[in-house]
Each structure stands twice: as structure tokens, then as C-alpha cells.
C-alpha positions in Angstrom: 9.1 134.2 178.1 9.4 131.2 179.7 12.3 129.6 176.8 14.1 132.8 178.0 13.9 132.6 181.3 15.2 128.9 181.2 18.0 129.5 179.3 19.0 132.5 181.2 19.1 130.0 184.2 21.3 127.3 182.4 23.3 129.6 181.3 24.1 131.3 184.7 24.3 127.3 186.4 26.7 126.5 183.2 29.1 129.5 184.0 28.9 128.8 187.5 30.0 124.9 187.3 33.0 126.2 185.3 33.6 128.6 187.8 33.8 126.3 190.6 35.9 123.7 188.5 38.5 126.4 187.2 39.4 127.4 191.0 38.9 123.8 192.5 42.9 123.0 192.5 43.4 126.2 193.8 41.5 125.7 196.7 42.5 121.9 197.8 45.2 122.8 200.3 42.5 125.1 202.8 39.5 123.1 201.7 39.6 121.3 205.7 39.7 124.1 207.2 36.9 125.8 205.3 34.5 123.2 205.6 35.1 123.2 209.4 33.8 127.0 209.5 31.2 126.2 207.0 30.0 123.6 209.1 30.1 125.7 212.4 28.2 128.4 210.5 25.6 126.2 209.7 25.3 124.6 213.1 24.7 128.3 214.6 22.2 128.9 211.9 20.2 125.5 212.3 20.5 126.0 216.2 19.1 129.2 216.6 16.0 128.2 213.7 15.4 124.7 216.7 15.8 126.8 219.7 13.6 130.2 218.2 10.8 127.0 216.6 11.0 124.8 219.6 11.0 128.2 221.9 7.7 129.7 220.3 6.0 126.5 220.1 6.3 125.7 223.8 5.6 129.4 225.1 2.3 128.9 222.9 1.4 126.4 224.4 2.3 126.9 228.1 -0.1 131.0 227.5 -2.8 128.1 225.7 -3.0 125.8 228.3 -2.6 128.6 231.3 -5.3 130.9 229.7 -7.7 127.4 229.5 -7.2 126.5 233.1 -8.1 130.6 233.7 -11.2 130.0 231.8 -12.3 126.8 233.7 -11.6 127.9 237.1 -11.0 132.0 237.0 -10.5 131.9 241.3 -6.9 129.7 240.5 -6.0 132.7 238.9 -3.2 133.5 241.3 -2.0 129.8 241.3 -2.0 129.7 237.5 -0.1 132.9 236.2 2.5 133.0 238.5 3.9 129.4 237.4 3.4 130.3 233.8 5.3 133.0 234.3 8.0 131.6 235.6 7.3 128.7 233.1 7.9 131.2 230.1 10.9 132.9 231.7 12.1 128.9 231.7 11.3 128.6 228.2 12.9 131.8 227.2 16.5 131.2 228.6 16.4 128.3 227.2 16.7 129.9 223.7 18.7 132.9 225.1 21.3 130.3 226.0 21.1 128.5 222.4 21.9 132.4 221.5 24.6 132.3 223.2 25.7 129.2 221.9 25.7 130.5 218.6 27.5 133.8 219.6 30.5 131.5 220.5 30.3 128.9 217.3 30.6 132.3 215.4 33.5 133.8 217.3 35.1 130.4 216.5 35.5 131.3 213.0 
């Protein structure tokens, strides 16, 4: 099963690599310009992963750290939420604005 499933693989990476060598004069003359949008496809894609990662990580951690200080002291609870909020609402345009970001990177291509 496993000689099989290997060969099946090579096979498919072996017609592949001719593949891409067959067509690689035919694409020379546009190969700038599709790198560029490649490239600007993947910045979008890598942006919005950072802003969603670094988003959720710091909204975690600002509900953590506000729920503790509710704990310890539950009379702050006025002074507490109410900056959180507005801490998370921070946090969140933040990554609506790397959304955006990417919106226009993609309309670019």
C-alpha cells in the first residue's frame, strides 16, 4: 500500500515538473507582472492570519486580565468593564482595518 501510494506521488510531482518546464518559455515575457500579484496575494493572506492571530490573542487577554481584576476587587466593577470594553472595540478595529487593507491589496490585482 504504502509502495503504491509513493509512486502514485512521484509520478504526479514527475508530470508536474514537466509540466512547469514545457510552458516556462511561454510564460517569461508576463512572469514580472505575475509575481507582483502573487506577491500581493500573499501579503493579504499573511496580513489578515497576523492581524486575526495577533487580534484574538490580545482580546484574550485584555477579557483575562479584566475578569481577574473583577474577581479581586468585584466593587471596581464599573471602572473595570467599561475600559475593557472600549479596550476590545480598540483591538477589534485594529484587525477590521488590516481587513480593509487586504480588501484594497486584492482589488490591486
Amino acid at each position: 500500500m504504502f509502495r503504491k501510494t509513493s509512486f502514485t506521488f512521484l509520478l504526479t510531482l514527475l508530470f508536474a515538473a514537466l509540466g512547469t518546464a514545457a510552458f516556462a518559455q511561454e510564460g517569461a515575457a508576463a512572469g514580472l507582472a505575475d509575481s507582483v500579484k502573487s506577491f500581493i496575494a500573499l501579503a493579504a493572506g499573511f496580513g489578515m492570519g497576523i492581524a486575526s492571530f495577533g487580534g484574538a490573542l490580545g482580546q484574550g487577554r485584555a477579557i483575562a486580565s479584566g475578569l481577574e481584576g473583577i474577581a479581586r476587587n468585584p466593587s471596581a466593577q464599573a471602572k473595570i468593564f467599561i475600559p475593557m470594553i472600549v479596550g476590545l472595540a480598540l483591538i477589534e478595529s485594529l484587525v477590521i482595518y488590516s481587513l480593509v487593507i487586504a480588501f484594497i491589496l486584492v482589488g490591486k490585482l
